[in-house]
N, CA, C and O atoms as CSV, one atom per row, in Angstrom:
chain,resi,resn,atom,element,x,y,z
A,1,UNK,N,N,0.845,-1.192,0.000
A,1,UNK,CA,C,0.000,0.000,0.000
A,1,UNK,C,C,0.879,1.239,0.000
A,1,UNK,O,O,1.888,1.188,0.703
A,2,UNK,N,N,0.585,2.574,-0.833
A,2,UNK,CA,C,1.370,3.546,-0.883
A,2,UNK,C,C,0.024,4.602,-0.381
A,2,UNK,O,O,-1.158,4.445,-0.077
A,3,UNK,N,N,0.979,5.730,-0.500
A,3,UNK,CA,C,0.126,6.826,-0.133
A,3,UNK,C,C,0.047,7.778,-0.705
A,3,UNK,O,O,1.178,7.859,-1.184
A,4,UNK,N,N,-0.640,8.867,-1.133
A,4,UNK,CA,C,0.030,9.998,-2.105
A,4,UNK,C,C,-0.686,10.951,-2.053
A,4,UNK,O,O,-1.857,10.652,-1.817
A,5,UNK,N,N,-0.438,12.243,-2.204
A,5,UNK,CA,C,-0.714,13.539,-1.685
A,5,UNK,C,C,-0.532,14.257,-2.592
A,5,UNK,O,O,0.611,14.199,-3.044
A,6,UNK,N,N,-1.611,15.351,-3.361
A,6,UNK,CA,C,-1.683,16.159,-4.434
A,6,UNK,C,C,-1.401,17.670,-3.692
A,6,UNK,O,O,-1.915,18.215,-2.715
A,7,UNK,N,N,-0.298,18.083,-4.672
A,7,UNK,CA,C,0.097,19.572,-4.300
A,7,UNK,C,C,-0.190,20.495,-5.449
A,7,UNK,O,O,-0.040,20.156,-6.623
A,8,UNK,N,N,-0.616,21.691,-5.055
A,8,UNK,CA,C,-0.508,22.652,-6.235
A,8,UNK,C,C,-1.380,24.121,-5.973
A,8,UNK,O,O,-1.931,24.324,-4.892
A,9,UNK,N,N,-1.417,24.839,-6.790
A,9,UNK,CA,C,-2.110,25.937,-6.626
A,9,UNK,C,C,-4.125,25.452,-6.957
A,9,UNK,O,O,-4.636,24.737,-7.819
A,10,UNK,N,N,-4.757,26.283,-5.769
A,10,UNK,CA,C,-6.179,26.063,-5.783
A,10,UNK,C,C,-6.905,26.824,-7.077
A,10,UNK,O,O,-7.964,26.527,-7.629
A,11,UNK,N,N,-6.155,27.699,-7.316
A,11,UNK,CA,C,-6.786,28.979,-8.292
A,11,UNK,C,C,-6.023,29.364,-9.358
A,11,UNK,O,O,-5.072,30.085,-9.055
A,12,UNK,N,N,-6.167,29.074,-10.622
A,12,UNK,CA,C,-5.989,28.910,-12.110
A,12,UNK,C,C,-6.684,30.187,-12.510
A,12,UNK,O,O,-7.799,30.406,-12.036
A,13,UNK,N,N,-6.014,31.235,-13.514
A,13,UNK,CA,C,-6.192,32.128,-14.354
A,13,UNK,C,C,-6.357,31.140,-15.863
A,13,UNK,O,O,-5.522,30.367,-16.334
A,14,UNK,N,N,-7.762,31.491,-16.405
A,14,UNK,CA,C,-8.146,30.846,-17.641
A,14,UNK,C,C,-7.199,31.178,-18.840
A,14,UNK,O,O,-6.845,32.354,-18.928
A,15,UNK,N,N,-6.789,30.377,-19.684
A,15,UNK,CA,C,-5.663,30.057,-20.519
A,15,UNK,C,C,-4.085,29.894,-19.634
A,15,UNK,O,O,-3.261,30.529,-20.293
A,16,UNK,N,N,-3.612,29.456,-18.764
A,16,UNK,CA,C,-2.932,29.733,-18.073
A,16,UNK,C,C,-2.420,28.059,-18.272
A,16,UNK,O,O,-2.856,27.390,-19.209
A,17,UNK,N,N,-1.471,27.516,-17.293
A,17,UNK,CA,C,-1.580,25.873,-17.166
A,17,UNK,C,C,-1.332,25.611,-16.070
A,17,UNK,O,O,-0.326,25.933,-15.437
A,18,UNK,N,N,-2.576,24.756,-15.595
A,18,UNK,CA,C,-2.441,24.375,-14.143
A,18,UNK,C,C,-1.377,22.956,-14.043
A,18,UNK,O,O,-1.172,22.290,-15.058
A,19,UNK,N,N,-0.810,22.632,-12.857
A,19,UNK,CA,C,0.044,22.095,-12.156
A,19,UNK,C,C,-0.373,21.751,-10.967
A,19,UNK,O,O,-0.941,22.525,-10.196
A,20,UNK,N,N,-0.172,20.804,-10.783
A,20,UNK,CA,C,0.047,19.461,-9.885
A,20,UNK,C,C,0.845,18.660,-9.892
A,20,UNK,O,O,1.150,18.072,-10.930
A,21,UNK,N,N,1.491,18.376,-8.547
A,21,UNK,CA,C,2.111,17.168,-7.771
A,21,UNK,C,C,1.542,16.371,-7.101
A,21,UNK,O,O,0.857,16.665,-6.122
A,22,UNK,N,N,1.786,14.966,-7.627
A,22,UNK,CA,C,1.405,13.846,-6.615
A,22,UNK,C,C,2.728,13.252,-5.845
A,22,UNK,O,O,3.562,12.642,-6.514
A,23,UNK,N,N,2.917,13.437,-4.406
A,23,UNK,CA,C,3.694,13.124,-3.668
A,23,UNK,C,C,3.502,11.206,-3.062
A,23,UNK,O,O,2.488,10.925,-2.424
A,24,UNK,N,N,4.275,10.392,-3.281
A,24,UNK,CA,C,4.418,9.274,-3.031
A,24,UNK,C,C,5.028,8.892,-2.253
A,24,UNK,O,O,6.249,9.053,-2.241
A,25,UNK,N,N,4.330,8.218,-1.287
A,25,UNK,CA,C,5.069,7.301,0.044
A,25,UNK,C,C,4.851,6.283,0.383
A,25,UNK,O,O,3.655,5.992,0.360
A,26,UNK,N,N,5.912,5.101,0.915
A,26,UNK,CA,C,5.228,4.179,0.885
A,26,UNK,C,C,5.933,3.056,-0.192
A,26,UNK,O,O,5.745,1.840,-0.134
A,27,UNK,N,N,6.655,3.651,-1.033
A,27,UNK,CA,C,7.132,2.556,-1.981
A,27,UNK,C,C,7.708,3.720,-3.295
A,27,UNK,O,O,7.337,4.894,-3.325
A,28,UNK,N,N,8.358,3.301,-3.990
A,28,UNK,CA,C,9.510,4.031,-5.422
A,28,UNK,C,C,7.991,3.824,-6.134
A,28,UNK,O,O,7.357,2.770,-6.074
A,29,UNK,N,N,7.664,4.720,-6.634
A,29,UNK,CA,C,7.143,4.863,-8.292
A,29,UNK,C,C,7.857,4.278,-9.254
A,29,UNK,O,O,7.172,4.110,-10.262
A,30,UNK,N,N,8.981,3.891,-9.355
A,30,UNK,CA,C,9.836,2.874,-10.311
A,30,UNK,C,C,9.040,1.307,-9.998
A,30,UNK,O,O,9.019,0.258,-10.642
A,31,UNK,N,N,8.460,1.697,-8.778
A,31,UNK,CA,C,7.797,0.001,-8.444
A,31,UNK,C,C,7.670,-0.782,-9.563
A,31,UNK,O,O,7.599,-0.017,-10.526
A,32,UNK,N,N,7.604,-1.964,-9.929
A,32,UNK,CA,C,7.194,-2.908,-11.225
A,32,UNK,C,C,5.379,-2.630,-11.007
A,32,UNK,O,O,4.653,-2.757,-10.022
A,33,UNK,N,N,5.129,-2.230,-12.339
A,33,UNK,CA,C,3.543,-3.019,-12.434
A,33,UNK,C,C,3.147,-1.617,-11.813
A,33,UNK,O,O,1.926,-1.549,-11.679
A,34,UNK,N,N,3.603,-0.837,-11.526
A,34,UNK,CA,C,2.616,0.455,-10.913
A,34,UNK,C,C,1.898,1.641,-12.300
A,34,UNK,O,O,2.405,1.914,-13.389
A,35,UNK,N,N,0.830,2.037,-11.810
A,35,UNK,CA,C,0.475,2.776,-13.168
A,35,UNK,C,C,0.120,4.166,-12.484
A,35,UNK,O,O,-0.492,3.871,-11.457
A,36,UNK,N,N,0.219,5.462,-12.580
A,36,UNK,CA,C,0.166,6.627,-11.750
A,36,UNK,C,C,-0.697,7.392,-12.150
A,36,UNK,O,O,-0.229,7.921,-13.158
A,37,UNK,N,N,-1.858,7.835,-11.929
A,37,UNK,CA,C,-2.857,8.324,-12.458
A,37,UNK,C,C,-3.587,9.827,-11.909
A,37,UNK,O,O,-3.674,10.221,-10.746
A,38,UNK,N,N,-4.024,10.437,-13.051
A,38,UNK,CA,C,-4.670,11.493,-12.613
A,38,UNK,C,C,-6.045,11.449,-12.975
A,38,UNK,O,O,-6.595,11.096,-14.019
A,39,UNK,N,N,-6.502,11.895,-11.856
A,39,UNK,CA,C,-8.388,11.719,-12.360
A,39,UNK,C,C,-8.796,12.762,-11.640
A,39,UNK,O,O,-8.232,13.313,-10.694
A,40,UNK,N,N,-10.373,13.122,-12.432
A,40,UNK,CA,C,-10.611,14.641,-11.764
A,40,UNK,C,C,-12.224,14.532,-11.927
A,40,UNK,O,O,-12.703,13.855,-12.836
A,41,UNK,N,N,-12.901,15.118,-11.152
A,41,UNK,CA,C,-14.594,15.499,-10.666
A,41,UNK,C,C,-15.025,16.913,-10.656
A,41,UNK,O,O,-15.047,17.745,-9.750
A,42,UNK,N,N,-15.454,16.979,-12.249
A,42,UNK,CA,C,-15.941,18.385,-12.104
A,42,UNK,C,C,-17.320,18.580,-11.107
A,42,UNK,O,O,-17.844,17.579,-10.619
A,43,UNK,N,N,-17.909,20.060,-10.823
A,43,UNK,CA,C,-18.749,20.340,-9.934
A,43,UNK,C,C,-20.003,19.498,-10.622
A,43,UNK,O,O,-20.137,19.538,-11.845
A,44,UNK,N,N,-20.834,18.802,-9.867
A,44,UNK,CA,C,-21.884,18.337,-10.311
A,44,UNK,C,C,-21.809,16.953,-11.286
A,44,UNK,O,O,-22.796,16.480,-11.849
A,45,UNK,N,N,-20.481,16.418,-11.366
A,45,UNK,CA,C,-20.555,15.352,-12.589
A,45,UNK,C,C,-19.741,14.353,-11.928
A,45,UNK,O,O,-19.239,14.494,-10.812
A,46,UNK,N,N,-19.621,13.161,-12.805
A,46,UNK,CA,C,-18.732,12.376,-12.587
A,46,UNK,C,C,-16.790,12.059,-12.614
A,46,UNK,O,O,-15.878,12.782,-13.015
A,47,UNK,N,N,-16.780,10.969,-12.130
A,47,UNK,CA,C,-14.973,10.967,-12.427
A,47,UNK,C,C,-14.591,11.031,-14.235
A,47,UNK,O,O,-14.876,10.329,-15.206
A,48,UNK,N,N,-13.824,12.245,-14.008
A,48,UNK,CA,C,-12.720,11.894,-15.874
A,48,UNK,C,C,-11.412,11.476,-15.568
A,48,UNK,O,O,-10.641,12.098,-14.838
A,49,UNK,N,N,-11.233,10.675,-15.997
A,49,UNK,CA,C,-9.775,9.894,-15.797
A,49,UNK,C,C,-8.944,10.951,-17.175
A,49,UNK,O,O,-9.458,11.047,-18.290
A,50,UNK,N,N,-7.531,11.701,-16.767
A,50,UNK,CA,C,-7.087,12.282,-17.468
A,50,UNK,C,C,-6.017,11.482,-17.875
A,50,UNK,O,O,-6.009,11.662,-19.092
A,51,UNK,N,N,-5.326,10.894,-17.675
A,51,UNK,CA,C,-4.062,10.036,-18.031
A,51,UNK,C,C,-3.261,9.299,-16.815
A,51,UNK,O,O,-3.774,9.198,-15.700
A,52,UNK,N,N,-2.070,8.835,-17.092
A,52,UNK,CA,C,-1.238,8.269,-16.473
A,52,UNK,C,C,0.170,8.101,-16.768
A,52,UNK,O,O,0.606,8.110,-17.919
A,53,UNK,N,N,0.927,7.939,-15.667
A,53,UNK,CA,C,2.685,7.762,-16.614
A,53,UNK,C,C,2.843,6.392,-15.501
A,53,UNK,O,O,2.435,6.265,-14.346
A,54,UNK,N,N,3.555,5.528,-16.324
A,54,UNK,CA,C,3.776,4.157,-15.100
A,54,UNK,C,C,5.203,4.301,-14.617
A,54,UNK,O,O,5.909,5.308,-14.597
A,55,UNK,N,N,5.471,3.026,-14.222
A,55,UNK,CA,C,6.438,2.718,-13.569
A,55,UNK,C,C,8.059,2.850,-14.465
A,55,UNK,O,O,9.124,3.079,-13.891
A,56,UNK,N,N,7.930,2.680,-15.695
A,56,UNK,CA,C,8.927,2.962,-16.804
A,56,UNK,C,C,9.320,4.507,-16.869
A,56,UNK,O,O,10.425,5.009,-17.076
A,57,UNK,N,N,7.704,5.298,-16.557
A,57,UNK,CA,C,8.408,6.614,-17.062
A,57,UNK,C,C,7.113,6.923,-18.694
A,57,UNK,O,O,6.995,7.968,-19.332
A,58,UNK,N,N,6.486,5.806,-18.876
A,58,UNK,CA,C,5.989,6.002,-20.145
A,58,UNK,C,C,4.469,6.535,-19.814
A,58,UNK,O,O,3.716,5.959,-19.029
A,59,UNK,N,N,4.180,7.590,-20.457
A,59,UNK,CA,C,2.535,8.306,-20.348
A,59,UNK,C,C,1.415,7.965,-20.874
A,59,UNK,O,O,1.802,7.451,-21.923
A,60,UNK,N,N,0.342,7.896,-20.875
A,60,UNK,CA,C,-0.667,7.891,-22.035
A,60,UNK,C,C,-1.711,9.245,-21.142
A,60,UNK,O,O,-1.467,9.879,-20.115
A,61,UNK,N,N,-2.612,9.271,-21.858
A,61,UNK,CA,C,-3.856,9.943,-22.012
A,61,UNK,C,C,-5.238,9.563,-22.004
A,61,UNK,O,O,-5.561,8.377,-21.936
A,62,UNK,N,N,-5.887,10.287,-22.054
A,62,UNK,CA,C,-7.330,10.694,-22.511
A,62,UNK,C,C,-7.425,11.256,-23.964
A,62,UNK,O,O,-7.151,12.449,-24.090
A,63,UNK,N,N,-7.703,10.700,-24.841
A,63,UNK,CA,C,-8.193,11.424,-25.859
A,63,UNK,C,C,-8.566,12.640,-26.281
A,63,UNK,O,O,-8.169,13.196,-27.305
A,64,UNK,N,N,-9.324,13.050,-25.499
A,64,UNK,CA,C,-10.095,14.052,-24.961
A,64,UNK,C,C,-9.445,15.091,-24.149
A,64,UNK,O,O,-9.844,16.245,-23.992
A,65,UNK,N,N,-8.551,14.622,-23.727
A,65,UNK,CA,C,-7.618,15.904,-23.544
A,65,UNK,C,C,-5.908,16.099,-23.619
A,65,UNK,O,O,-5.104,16.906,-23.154
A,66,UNK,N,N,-5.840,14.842,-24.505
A,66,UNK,CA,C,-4.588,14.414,-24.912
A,66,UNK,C,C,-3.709,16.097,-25.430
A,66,UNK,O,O,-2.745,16.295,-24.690
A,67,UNK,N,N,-3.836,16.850,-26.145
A,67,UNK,CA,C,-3.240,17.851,-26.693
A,67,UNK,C,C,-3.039,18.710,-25.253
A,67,UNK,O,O,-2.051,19.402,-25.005
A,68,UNK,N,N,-3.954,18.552,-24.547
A,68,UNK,CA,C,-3.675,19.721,-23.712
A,68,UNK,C,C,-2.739,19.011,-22.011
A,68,UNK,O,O,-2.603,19.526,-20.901
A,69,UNK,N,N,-2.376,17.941,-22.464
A,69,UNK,CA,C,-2.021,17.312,-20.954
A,69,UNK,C,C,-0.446,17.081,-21.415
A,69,UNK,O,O,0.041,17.066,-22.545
A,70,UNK,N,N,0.246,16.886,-19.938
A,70,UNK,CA,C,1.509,16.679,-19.777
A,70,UNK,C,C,1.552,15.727,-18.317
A,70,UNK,O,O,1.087,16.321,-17.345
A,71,UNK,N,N,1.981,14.537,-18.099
A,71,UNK,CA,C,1.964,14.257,-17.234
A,71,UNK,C,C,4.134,13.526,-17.263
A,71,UNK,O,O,4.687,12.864,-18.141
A,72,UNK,N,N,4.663,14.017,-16.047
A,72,UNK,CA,C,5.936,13.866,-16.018
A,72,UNK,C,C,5.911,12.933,-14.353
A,72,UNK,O,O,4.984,12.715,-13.572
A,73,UNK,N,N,7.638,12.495,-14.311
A,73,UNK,CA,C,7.823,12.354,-12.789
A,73,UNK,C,C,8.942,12.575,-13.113
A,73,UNK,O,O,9.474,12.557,-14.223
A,74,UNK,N,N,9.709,13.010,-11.135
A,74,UNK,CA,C,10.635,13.130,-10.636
A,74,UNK,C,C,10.732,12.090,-9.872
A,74,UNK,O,O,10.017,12.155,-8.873
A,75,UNK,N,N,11.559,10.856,-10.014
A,75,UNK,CA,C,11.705,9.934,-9.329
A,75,UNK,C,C,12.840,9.960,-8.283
A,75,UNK,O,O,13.162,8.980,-7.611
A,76,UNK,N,N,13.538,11.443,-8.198
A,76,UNK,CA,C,14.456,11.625,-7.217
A,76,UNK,C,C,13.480,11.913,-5.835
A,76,UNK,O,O,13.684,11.450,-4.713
A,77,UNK,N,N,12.531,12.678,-6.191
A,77,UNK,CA,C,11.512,13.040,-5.130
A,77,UNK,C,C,10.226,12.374,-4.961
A,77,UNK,O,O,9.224,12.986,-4.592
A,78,UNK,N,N,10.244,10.954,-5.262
A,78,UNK,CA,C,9.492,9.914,-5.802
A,78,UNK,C,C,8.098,10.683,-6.072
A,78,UNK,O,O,7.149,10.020,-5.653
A,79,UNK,N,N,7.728,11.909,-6.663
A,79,UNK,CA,C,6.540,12.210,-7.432
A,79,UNK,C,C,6.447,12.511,-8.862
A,79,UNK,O,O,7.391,12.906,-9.546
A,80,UNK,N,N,5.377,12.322,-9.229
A,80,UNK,CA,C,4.440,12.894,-10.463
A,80,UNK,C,C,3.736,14.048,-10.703
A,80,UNK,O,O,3.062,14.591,-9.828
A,81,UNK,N,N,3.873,14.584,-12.146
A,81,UNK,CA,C,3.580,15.759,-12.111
A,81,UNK,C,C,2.166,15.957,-13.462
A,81,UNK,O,O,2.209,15.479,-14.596
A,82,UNK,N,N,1.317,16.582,-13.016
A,82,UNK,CA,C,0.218,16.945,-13.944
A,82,UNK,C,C,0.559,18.868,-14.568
A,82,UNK,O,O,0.941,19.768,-13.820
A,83,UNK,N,N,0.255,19.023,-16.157
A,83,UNK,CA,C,0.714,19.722,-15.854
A,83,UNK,C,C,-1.035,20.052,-17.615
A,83,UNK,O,O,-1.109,19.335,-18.613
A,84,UNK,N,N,-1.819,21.025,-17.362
A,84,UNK,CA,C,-3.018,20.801,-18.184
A,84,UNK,C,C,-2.756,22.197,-18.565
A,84,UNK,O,O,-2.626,22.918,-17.575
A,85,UNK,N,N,-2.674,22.613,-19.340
A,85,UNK,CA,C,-2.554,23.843,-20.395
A,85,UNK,C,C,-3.818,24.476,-20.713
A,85,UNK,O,O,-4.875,23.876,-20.517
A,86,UNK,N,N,-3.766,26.142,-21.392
A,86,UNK,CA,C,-4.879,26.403,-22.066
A,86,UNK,C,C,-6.457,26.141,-20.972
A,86,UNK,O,O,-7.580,25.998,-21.456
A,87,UNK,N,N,-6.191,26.134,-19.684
A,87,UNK,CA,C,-7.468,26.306,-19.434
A,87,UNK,C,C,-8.402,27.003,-19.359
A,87,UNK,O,O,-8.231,28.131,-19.820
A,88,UNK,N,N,-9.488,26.754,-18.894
A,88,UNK,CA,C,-11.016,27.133,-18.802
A,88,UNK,C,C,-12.055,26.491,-18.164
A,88,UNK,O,O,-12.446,25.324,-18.144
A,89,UNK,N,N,-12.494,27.751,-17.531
A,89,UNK,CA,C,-13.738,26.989,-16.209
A,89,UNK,C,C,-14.200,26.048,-16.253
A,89,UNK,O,O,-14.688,25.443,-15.299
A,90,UNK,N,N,-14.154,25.697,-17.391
A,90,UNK,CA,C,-14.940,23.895,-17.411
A,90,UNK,C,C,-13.253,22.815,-17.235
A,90,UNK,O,O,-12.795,21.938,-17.967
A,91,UNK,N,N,-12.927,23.199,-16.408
A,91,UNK,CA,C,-11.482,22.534,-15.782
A,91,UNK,C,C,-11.363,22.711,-14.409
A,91,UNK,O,O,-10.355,22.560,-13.719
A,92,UNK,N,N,-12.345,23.003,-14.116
A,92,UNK,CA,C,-12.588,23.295,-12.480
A,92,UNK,C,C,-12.917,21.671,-12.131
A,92,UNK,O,O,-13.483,20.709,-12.649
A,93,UNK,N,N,-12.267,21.981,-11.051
A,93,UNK,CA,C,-12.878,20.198,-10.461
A,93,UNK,C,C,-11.829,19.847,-8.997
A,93,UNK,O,O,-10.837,20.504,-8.677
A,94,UNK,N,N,-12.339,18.733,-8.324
A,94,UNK,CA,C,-11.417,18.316,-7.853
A,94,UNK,C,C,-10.533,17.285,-8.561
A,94,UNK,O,O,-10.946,16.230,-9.041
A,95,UNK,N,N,-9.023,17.802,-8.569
A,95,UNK,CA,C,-8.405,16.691,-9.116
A,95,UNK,C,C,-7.503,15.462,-7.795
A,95,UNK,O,O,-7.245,15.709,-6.617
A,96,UNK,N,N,-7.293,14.507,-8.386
A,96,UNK,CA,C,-7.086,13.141,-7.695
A,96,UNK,C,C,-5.979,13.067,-8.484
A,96,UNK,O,O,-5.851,13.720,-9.520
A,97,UNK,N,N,-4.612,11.779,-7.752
A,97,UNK,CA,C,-3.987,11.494,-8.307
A,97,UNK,C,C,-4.766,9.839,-7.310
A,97,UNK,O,O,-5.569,9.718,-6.384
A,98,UNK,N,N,-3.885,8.763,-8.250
A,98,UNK,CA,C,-4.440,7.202,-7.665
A,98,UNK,C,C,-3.924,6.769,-8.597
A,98,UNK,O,O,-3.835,7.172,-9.756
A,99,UNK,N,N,-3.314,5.317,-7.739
A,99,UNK,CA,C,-2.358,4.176,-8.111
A,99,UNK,C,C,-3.294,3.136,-8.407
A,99,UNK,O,O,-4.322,2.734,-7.863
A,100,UNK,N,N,-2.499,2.747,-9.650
A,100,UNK,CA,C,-3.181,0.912,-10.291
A,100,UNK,C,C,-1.937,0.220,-10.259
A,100,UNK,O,O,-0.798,0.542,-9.921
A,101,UNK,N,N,-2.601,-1.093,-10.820
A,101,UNK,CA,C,-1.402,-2.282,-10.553
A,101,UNK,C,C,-1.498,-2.766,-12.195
A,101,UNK,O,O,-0.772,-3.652,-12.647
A,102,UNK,N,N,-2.813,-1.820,-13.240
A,102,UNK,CA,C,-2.489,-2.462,-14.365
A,102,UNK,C,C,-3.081,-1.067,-15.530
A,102,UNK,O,O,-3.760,-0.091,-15.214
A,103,UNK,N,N,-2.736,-1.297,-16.399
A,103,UNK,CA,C,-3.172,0.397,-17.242
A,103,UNK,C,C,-4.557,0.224,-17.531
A,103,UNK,O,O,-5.236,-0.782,-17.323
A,104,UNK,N,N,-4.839,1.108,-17.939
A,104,UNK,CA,C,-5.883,1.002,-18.298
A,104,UNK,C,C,-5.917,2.485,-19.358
A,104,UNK,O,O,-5.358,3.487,-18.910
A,105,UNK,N,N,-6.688,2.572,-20.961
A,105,UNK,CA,C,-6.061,3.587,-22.081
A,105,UNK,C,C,-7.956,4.354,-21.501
A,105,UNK,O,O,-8.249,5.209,-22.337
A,106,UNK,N,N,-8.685,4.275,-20.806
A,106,UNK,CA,C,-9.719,5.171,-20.860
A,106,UNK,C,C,-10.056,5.462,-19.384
A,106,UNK,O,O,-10.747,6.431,-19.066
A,107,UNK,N,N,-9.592,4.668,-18.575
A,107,UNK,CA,C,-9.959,5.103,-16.976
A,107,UNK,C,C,-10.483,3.604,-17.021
A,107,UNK,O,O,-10.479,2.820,-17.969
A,108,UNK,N,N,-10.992,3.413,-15.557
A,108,UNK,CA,C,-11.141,2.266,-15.129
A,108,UNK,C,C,-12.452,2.864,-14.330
A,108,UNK,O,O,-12.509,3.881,-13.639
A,109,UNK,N,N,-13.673,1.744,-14.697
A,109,UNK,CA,C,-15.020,2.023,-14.097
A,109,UNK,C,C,-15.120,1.365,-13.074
A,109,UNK,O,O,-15.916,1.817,-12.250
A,110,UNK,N,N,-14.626,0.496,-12.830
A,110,UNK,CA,C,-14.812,0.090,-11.232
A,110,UNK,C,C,-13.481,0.720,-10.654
A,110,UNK,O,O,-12.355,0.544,-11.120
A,111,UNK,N,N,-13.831,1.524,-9.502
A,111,UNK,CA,C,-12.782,1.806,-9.049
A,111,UNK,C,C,-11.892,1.616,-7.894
A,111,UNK,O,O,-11.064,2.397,-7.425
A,112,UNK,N,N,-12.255,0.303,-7.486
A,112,UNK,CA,C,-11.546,-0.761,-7.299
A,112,UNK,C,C,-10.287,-0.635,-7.820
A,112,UNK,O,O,-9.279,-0.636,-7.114
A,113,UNK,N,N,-10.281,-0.542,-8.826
A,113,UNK,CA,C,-9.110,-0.775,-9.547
A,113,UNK,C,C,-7.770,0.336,-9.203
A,113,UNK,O,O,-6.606,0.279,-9.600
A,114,UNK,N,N,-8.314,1.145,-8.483
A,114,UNK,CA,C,-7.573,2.378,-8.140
A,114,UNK,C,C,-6.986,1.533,-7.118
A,114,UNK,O,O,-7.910,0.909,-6.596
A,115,UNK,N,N,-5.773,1.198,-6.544
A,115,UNK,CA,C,-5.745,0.620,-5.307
A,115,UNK,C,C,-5.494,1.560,-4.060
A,115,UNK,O,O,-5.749,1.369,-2.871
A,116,UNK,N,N,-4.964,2.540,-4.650
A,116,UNK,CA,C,-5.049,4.049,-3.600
A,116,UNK,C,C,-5.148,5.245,-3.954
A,116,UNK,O,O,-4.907,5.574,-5.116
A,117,UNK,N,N,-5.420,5.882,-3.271
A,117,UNK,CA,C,-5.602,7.901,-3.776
A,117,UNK,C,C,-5.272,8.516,-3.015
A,117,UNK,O,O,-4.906,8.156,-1.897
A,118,UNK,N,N,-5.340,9.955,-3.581
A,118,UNK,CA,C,-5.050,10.924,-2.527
A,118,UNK,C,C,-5.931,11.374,-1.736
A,118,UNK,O,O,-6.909,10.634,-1.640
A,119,UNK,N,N,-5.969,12.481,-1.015
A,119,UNK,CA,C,-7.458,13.022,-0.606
A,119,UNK,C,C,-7.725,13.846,-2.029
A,119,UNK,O,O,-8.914,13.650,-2.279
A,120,UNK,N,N,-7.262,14.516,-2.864
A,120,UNK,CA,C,-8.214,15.373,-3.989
A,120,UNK,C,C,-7.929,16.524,-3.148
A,120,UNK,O,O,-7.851,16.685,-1.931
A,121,UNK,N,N,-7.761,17.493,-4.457
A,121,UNK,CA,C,-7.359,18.782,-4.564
A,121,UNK,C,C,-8.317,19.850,-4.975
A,121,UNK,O,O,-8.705,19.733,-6.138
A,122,UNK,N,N,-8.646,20.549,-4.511
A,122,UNK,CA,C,-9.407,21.234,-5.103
A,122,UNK,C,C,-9.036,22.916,-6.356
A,122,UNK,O,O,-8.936,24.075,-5.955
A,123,UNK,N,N,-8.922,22.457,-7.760
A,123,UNK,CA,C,-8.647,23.424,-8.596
A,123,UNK,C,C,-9.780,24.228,-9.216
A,123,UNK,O,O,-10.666,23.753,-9.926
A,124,UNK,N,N,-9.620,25.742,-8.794
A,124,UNK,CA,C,-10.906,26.942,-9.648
A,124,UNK,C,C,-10.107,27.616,-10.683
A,124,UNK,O,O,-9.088,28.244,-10.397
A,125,UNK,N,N,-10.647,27.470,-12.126
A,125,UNK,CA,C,-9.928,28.077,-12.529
A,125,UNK,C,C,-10.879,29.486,-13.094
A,125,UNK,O,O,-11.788,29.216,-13.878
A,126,UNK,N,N,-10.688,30.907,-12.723
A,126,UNK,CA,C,-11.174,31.716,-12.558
A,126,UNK,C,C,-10.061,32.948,-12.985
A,126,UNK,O,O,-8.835,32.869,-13.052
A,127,UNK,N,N,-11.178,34.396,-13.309
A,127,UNK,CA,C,-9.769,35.495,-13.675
A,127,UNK,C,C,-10.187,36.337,-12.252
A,127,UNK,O,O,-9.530,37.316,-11.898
């Protein structure tokens, strides 16, 4: 079991790019088989799974917001970094970071499959 903790600014200027850190404890993000994920809950809706970078270092996406996402790590400071460009109020949400043990290219509907999270961050992005 790991643990992990989302850092970043609460309040986003629209077109701007928000940033996030997921802080990891508990075990190396180099772990075998780990997949590192960002997922987010806008006001009133459900989970969007935005992407992931695993245990290699290698990323994927969301489709859907593939152009506008960057997801990196620093494995000296065993975290991950979200990094979403070009926003706009409809990017408000709480965002999550949460660990899998296998990928998944659209999010994972049972979420179960998450085997841990953070508490969630809360990002406004507002002028």
């Amino acid at each position: 079991q790991v643990q992990l903790q989302e850092s970043g600014p609460g309040l986003v200027k629209p077109s701007q790019t928000l940033s996030l850190t997921c802080t990891v404890s508990g075990g190396p993000i180099t772990t075998n088989y780990y997949y590192w994920n960002w997922i987010r809950q806008p006001p009133g809706k459900g989970l969007e799974w935005i992407g992931y970078i695993d245990f290699r270092g290698t990323a994927y996406y969301s489709p859907s917001l593939k152009s506008r996402t960057s997801v990196s790590r620093d494995t000296s400071k065993n975290q991950f970094t979200l990094q979403l460009s070009s926003v706009t109020p409809e990017d408000t949400a709480v965002y999550y970071c949460a660990a899998a043990r296998r990928p998944s290219w659209k999010g994972f509907q049972d979420l179960h499959e998450y085997t841990d999270w953070g508490q969630g961050t809360q990002v406004t992005v507002s002028s």
